[in-house]
Jmol script that loads the backbone (N, CA, C; Angstrom):
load data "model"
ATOM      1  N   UNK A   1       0.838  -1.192   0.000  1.00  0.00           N
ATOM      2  CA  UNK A   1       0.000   0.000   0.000  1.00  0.00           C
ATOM      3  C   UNK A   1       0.872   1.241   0.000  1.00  0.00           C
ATOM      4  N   UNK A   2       0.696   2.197  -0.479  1.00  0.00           N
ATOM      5  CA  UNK A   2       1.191   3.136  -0.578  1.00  0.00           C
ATOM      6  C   UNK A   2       0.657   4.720   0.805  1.00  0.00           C
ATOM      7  N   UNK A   3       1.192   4.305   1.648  1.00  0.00           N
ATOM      8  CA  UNK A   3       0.843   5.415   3.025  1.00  0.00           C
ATOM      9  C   UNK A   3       0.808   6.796   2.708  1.00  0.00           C
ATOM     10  N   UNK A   4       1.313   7.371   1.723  1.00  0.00           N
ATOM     11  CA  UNK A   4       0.643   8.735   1.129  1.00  0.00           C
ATOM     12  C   UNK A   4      -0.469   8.706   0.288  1.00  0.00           C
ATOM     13  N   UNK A   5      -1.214   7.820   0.059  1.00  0.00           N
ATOM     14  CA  UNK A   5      -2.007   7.861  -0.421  1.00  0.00           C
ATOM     15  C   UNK A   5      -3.091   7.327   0.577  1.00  0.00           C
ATOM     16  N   UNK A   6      -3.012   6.544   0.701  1.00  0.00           N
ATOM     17  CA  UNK A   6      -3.798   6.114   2.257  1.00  0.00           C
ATOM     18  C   UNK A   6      -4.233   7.125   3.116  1.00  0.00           C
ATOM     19  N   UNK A   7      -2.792   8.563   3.557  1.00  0.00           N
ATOM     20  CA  UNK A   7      -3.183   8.954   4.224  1.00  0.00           C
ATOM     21  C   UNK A   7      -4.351   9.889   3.846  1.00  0.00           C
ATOM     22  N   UNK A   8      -4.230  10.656   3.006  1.00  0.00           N
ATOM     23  CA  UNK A   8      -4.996  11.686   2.735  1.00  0.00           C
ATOM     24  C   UNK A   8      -6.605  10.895   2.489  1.00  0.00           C
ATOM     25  N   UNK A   9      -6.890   9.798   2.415  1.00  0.00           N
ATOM     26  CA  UNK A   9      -8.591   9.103   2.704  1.00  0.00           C
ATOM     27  C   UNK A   9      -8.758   9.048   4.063  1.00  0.00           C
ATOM     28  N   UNK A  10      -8.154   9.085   5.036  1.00  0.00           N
ATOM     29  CA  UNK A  10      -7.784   8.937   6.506  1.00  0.00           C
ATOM     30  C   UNK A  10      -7.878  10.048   6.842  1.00  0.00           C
ATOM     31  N   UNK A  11      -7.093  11.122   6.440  1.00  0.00           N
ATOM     32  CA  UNK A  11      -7.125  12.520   6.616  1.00  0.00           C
ATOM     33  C   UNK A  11      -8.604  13.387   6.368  1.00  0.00           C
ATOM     34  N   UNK A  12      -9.326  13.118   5.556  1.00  0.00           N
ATOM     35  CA  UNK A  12     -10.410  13.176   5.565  1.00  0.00           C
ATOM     36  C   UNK A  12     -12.014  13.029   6.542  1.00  0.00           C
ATOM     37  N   UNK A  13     -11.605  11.443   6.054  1.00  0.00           N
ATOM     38  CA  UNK A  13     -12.316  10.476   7.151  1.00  0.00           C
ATOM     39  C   UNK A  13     -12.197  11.184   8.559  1.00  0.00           C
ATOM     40  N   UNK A  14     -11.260  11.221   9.399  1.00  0.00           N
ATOM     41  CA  UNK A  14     -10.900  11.565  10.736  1.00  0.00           C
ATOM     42  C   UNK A  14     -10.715  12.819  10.867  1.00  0.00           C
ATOM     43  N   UNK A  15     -10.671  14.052  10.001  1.00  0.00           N
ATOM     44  CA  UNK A  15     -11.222  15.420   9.711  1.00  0.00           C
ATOM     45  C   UNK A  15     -12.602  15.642   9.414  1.00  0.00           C
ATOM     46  N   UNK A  16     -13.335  14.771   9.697  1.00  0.00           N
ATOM     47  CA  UNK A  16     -14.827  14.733   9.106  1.00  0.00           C
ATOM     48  C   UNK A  16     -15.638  14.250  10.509  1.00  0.00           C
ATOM     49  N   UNK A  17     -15.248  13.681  10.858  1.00  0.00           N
ATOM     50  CA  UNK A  17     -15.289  12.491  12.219  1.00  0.00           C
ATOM     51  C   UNK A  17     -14.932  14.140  13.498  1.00  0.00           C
ATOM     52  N   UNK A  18     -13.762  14.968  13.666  1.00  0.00           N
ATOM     53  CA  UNK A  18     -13.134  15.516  14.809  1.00  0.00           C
ATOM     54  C   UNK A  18     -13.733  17.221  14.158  1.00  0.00           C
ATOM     55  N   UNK A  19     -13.812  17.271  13.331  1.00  0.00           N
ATOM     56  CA  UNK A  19     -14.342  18.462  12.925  1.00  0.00           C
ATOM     57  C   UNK A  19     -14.987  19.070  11.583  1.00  0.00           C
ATOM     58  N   UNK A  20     -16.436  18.783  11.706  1.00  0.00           N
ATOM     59  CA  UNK A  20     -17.155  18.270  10.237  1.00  0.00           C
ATOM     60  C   UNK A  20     -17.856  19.651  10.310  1.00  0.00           C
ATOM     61  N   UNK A  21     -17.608  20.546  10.756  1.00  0.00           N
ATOM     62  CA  UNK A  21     -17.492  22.483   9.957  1.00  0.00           C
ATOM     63  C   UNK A  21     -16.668  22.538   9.346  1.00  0.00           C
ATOM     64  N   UNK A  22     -15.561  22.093   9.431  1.00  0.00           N
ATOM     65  CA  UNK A  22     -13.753  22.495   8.580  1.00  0.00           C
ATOM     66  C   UNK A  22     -14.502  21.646   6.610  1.00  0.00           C
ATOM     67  N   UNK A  23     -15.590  21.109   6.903  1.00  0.00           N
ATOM     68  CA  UNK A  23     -15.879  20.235   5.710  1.00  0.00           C
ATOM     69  C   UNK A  23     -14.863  19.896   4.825  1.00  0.00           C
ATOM     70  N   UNK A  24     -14.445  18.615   4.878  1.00  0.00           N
ATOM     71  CA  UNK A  24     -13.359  17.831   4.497  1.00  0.00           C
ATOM     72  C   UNK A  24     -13.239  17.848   3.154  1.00  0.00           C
ATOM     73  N   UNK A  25     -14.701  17.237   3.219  1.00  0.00           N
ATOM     74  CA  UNK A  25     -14.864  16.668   1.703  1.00  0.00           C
ATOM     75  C   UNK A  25     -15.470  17.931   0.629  1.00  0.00           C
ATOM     76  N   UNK A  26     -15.371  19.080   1.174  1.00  0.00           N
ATOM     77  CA  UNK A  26     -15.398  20.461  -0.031  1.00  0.00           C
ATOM     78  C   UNK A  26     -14.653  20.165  -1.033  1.00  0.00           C
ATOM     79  N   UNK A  27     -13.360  19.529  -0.725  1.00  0.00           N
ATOM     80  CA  UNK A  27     -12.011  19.744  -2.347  1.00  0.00           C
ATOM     81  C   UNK A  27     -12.125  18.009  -2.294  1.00  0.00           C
ATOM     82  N   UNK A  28     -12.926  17.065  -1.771  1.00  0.00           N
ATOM     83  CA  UNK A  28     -12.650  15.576  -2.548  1.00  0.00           C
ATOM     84  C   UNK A  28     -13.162  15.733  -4.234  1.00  0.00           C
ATOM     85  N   UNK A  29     -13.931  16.221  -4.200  1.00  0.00           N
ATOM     86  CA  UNK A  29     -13.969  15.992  -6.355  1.00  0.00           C
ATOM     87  C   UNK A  29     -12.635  16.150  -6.793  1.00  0.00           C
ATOM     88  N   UNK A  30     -12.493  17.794  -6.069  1.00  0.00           N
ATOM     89  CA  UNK A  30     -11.334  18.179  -7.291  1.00  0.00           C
ATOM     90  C   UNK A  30      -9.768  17.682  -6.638  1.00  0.00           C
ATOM     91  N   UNK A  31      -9.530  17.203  -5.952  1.00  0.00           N
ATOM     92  CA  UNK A  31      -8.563  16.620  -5.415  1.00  0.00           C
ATOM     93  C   UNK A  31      -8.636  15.368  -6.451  1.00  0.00           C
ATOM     94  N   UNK A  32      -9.559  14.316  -5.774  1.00  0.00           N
ATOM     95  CA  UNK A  32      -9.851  13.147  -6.409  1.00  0.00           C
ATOM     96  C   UNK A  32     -10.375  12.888  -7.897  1.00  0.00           C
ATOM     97  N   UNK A  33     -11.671  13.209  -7.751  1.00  0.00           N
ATOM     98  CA  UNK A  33     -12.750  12.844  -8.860  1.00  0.00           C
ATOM     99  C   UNK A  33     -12.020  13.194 -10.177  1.00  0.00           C
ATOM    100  N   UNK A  34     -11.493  14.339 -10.100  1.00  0.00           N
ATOM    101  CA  UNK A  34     -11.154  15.429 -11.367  1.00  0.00           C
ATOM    102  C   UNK A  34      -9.985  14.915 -11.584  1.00  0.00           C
ATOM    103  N   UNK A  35      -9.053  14.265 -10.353  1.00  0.00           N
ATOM    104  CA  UNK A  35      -7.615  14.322 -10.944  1.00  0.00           C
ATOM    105  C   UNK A  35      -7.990  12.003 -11.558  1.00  0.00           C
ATOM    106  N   UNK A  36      -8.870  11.571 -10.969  1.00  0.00           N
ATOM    107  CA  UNK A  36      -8.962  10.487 -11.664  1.00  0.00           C
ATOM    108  C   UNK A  36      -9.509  10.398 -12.843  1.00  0.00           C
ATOM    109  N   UNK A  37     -10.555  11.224 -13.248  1.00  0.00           N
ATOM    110  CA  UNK A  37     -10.855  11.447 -14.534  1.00  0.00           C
ATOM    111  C   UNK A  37      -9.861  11.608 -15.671  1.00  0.00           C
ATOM    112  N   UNK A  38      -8.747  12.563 -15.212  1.00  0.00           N
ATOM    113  CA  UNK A  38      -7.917  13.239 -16.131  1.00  0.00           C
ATOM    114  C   UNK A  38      -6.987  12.119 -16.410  1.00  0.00           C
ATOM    115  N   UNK A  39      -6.573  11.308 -15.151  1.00  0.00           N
ATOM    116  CA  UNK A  39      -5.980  10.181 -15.571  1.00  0.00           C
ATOM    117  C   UNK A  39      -6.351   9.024 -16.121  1.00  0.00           C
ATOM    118  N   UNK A  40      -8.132   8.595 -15.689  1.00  0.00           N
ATOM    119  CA  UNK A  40      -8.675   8.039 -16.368  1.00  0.00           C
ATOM    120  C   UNK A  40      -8.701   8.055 -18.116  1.00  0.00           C
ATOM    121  N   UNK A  41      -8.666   9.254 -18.857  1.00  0.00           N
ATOM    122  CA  UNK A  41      -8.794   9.357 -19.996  1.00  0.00           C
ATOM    123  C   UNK A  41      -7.505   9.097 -21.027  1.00  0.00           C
ATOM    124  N   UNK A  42      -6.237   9.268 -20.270  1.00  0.00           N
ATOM    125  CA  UNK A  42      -5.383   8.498 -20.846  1.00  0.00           C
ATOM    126  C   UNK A  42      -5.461   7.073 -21.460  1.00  0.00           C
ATOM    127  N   UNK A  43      -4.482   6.688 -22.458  1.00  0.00           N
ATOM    128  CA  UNK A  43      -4.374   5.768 -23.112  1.00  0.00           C
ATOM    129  C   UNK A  43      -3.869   4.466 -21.995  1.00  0.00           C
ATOM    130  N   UNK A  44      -3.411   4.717 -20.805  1.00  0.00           N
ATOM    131  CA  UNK A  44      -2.754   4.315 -20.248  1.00  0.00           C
ATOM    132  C   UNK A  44      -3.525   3.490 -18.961  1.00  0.00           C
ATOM    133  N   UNK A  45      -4.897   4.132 -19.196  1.00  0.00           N
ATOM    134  CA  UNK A  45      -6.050   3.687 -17.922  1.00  0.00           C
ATOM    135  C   UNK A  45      -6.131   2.296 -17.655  1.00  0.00           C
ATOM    136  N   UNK A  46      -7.006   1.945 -16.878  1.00  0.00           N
ATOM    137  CA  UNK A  46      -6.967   0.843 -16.245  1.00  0.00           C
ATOM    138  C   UNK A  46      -8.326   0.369 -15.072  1.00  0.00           C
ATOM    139  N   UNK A  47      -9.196  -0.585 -15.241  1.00  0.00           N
ATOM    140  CA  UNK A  47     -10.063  -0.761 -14.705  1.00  0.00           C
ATOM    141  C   UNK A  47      -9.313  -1.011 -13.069  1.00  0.00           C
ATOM    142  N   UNK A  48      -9.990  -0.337 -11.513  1.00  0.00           N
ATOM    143  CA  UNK A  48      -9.696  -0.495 -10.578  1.00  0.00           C
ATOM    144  C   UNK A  48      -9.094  -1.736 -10.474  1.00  0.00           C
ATOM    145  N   UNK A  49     -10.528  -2.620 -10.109  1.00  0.00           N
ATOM    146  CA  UNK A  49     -10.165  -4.557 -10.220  1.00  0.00           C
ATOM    147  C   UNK A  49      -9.545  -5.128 -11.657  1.00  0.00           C
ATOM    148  N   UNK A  50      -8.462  -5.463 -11.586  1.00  0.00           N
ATOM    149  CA  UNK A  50      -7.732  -5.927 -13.025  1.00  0.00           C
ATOM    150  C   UNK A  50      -6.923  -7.411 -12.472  1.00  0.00           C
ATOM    151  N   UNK A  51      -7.296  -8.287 -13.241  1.00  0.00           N
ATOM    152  CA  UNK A  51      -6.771 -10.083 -12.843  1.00  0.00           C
ATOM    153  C   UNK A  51      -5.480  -9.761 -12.552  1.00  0.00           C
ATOM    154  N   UNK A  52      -4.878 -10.808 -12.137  1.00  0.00           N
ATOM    155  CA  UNK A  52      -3.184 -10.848 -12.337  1.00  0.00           C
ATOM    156  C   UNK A  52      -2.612 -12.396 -12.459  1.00  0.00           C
ATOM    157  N   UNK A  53      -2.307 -12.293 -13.589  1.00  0.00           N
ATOM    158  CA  UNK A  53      -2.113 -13.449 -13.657  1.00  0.00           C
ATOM    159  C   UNK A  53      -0.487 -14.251 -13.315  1.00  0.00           C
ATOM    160  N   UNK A  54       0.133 -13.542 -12.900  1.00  0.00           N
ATOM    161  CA  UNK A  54       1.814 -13.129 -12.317  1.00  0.00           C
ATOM    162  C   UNK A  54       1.963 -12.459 -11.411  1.00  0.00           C
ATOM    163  N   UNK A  55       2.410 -12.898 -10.479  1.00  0.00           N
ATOM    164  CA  UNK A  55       2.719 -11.747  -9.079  1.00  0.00           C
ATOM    165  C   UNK A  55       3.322 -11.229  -9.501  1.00  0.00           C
ATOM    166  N   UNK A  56       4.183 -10.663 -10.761  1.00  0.00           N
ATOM    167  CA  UNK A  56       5.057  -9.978 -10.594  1.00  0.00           C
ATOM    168  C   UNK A  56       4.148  -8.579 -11.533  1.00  0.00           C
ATOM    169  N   UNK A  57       3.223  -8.685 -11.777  1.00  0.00           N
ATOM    170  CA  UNK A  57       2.197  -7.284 -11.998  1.00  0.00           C
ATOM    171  C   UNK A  57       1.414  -6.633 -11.056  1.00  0.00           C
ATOM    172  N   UNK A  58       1.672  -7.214  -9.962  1.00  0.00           N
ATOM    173  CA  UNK A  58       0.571  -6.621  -8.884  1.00  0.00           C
ATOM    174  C   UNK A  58       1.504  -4.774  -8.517  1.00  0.00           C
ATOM    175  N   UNK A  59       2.840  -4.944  -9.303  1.00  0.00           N
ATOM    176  CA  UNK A  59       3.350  -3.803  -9.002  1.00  0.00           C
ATOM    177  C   UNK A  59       3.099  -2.478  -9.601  1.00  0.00           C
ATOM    178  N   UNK A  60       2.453  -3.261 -11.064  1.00  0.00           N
ATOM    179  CA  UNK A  60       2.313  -2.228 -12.107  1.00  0.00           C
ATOM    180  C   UNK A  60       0.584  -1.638 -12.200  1.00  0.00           C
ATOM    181  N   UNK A  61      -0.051  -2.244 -10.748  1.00  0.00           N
ATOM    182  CA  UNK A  61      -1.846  -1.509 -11.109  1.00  0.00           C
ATOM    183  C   UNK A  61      -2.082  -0.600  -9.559  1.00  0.00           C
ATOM    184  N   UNK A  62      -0.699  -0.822  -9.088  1.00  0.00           N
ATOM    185  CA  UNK A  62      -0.992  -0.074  -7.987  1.00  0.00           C
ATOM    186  C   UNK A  62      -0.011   1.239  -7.971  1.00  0.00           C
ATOM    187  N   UNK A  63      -0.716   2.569  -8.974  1.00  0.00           N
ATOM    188  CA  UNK A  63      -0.531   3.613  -9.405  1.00  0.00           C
ATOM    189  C   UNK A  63      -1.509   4.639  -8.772  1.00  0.00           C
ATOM    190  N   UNK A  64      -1.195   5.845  -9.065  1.00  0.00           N
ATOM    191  CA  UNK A  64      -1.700   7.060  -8.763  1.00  0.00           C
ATOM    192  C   UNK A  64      -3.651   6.625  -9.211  1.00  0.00           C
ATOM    193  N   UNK A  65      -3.816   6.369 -10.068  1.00  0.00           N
ATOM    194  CA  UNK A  65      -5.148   6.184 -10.847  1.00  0.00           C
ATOM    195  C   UNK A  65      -6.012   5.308 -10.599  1.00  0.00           C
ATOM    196  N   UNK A  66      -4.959   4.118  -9.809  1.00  0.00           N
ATOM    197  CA  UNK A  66      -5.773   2.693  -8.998  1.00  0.00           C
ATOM    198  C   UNK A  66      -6.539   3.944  -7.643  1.00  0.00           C
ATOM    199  N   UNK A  67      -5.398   4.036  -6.755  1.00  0.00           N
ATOM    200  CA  UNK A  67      -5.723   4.986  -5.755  1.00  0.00           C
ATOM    201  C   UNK A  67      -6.939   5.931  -5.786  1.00  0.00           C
ATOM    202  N   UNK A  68      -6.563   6.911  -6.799  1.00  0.00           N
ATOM    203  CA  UNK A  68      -7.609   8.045  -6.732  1.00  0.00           C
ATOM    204  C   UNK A  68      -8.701   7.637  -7.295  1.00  0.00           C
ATOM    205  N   UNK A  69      -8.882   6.353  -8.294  1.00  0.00           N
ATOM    206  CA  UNK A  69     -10.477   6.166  -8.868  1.00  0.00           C
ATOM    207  C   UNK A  69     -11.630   5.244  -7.753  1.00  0.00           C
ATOM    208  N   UNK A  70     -10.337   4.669  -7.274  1.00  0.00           N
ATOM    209  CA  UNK A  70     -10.801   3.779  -6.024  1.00  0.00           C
ATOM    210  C   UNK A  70     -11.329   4.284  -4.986  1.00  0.00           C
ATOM    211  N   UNK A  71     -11.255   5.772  -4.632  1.00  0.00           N
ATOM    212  CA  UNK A  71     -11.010   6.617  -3.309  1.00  0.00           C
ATOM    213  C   UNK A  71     -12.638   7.270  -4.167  1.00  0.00           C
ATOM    214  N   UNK A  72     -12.869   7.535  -5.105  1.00  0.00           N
ATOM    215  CA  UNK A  72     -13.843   8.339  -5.602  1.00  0.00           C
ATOM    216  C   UNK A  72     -14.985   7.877  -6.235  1.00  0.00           C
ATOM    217  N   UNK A  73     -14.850   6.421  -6.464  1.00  0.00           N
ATOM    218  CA  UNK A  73     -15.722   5.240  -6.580  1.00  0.00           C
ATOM    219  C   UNK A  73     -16.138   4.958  -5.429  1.00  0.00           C
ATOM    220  N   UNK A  74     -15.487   4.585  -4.129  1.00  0.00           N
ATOM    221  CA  UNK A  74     -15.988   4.093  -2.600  1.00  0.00           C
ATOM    222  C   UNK A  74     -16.907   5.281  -2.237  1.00  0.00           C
ATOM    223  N   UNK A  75     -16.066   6.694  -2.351  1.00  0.00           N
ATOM    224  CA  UNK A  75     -17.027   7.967  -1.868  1.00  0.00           C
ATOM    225  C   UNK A  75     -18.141   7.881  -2.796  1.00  0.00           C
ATOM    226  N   UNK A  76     -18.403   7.551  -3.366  1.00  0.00           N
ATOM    227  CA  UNK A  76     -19.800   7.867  -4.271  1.00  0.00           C
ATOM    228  C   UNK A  76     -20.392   6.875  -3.696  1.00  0.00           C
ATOM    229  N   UNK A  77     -20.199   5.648  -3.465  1.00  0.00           N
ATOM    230  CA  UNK A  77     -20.922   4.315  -3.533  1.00  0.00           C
ATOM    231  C   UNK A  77     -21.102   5.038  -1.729  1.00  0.00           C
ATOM    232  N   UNK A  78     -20.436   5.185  -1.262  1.00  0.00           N
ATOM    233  CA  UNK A  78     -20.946   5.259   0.145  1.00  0.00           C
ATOM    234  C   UNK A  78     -22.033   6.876   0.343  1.00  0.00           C
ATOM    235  N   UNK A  79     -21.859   7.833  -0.699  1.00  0.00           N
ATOM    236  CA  UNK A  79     -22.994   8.522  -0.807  1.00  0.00           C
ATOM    237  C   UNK A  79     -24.297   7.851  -1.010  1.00  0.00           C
ATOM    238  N   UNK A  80     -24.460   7.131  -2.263  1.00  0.00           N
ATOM    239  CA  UNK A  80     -25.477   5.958  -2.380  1.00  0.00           C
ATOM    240  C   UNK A  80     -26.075   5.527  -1.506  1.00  0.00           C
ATOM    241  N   UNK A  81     -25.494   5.117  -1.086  1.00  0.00           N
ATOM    242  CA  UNK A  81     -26.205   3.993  -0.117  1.00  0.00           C
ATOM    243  C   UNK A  81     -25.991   4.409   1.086  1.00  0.00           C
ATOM    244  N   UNK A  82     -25.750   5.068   1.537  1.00  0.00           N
ATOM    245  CA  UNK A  82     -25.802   6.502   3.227  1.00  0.00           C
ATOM    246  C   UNK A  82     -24.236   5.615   3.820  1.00  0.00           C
ATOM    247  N   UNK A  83     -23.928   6.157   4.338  1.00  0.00           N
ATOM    248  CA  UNK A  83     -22.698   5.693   4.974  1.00  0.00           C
ATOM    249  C   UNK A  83     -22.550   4.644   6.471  1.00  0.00           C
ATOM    250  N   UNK A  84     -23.581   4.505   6.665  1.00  0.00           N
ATOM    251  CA  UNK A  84     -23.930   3.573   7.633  1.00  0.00           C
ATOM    252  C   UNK A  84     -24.047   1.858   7.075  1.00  0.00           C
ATOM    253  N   UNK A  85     -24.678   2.095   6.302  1.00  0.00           N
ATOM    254  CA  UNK A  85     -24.898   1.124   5.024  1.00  0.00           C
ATOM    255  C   UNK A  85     -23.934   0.662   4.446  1.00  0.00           C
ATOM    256  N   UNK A  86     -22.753   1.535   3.768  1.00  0.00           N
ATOM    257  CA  UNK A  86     -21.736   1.230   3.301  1.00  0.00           C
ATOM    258  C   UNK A  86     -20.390   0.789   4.594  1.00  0.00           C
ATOM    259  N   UNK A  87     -20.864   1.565   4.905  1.00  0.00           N
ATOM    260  CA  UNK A  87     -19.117   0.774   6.832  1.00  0.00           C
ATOM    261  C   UNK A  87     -19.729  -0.754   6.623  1.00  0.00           C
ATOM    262  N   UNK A  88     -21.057  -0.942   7.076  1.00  0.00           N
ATOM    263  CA  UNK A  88     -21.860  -2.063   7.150  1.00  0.00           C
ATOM    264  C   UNK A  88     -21.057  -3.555   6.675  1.00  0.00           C
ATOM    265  N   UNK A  89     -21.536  -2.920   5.158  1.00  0.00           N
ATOM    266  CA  UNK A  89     -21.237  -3.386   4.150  1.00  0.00           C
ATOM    267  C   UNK A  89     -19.797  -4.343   3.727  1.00  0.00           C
ATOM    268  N   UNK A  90     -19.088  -3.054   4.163  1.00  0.00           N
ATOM    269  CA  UNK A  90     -17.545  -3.797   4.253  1.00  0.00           C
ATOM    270  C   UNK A  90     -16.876  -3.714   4.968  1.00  0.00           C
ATOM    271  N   UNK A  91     -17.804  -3.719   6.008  1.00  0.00           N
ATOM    272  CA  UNK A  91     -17.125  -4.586   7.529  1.00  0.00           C
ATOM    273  C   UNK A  91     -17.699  -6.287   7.119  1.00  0.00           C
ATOM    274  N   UNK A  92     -18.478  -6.089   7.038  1.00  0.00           N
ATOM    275  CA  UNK A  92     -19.330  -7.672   6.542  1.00  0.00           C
ATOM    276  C   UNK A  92     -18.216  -8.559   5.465  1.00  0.00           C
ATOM    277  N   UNK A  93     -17.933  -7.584   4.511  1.00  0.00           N
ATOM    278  CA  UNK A  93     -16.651  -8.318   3.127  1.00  0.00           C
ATOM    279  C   UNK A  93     -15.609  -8.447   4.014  1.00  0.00           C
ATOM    280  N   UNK A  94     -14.945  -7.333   4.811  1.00  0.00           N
ATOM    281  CA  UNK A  94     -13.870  -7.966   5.385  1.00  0.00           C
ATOM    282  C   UNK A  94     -13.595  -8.978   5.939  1.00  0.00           C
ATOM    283  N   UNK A  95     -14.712  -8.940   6.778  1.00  0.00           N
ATOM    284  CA  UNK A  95     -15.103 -10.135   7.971  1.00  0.00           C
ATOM    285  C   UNK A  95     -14.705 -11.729   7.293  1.00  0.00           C
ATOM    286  N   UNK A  96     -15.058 -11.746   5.664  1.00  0.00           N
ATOM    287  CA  UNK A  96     -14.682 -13.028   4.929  1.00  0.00           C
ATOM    288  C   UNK A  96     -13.916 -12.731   4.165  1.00  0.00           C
ATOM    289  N   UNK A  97     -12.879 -11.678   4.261  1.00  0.00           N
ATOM    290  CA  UNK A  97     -11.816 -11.291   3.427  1.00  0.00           C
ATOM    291  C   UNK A  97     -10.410 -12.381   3.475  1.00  0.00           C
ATOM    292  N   UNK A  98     -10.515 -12.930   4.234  1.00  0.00           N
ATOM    293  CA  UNK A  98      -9.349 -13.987   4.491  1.00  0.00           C
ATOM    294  C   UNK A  98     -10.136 -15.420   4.097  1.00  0.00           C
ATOM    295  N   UNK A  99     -11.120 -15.525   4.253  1.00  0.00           N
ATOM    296  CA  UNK A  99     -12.144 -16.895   4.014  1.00  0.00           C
ATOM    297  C   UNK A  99     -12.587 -17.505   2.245  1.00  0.00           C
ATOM    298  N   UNK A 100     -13.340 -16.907   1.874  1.00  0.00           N
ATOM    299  CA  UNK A 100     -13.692 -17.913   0.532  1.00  0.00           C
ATOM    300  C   UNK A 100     -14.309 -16.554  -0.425  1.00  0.00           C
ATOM    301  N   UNK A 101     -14.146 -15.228   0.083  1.00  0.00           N
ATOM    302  CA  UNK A 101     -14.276 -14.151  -0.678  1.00  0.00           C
ATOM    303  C   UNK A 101     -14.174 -13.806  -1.982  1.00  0.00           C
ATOM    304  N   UNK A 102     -14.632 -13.312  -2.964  1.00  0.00           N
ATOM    305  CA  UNK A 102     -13.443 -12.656  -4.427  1.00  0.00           C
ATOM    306  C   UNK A 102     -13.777 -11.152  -4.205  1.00  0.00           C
ATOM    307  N   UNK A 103     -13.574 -11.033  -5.035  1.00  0.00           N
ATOM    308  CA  UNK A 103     -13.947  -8.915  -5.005  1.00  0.00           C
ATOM    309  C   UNK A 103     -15.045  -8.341  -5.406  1.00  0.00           C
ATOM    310  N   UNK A 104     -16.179  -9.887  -6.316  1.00  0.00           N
ATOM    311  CA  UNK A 104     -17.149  -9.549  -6.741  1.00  0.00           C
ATOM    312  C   UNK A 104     -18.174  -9.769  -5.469  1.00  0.00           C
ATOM    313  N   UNK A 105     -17.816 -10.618  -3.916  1.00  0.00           N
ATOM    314  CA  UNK A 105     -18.377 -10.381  -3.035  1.00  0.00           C
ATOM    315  C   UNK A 105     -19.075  -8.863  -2.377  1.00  0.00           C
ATOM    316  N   UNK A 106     -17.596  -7.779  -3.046  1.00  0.00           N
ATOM    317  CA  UNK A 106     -18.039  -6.526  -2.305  1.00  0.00           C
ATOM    318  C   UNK A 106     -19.619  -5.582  -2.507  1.00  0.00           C
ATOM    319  N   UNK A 107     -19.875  -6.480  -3.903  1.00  0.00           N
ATOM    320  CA  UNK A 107     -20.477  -5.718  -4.538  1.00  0.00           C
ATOM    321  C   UNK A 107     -22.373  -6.017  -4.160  1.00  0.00           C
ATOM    322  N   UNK A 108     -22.149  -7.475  -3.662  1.00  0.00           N
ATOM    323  CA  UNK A 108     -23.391  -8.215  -3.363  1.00  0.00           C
ATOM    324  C   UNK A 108     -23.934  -7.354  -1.744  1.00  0.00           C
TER     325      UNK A 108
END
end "model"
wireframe off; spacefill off
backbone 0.3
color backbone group
């Protein structure tokens, strides 16, 4: 995982959580949304979930664009569906994240 990137969803999260006047999520589009789009539209894009059929590619999908589309896909999906719903949700996937899981579990 990459901890600068991590942090700033954390930074948020727990700026939202300790002081939700400062409104966190005012600059998540254009931080996120806007800067995954822009990378999204490159030739170079890449669906979030992508197979691997070689451990030795798991190095090459975990980029700037995995991160930020991932971070702005979860925030939407947890707008959706209220955020109570969504913690819920994947506390429940985690819970069988080590067990008999795939990734298309998250979605059920």
């Amino acid at each position: 995982m990459n901890p600068s990137v991590d942090g700033w969803r954390l930074q948020h999260l727990s700026t939202l959580k300790l002081y939700p006047e400062w409104k966190p999520y005012a600059s998540f589009y254009t931080e996120y949304n806007e800067g995954s789009l822009n990378l999204d539209a490159k030739l170079s894009s890449h669906a979030i979930h992508v197979p691997i059929a070689d451990p030795n590619e798991v190095s090459q999908i975990f980029d700037l664009l995995s991160y930020n589309k991932a971070a702005a896909v979860l925030r939407m999906l947890s707008d959706y569906v209220g955020e109570d719903a969504f913690l819920h949700g994947v506390s429940l996937y985690l819970k069988n994240l080590y067990g008999n899981s795939v990734a298309g579990d998250l979605w059920v």
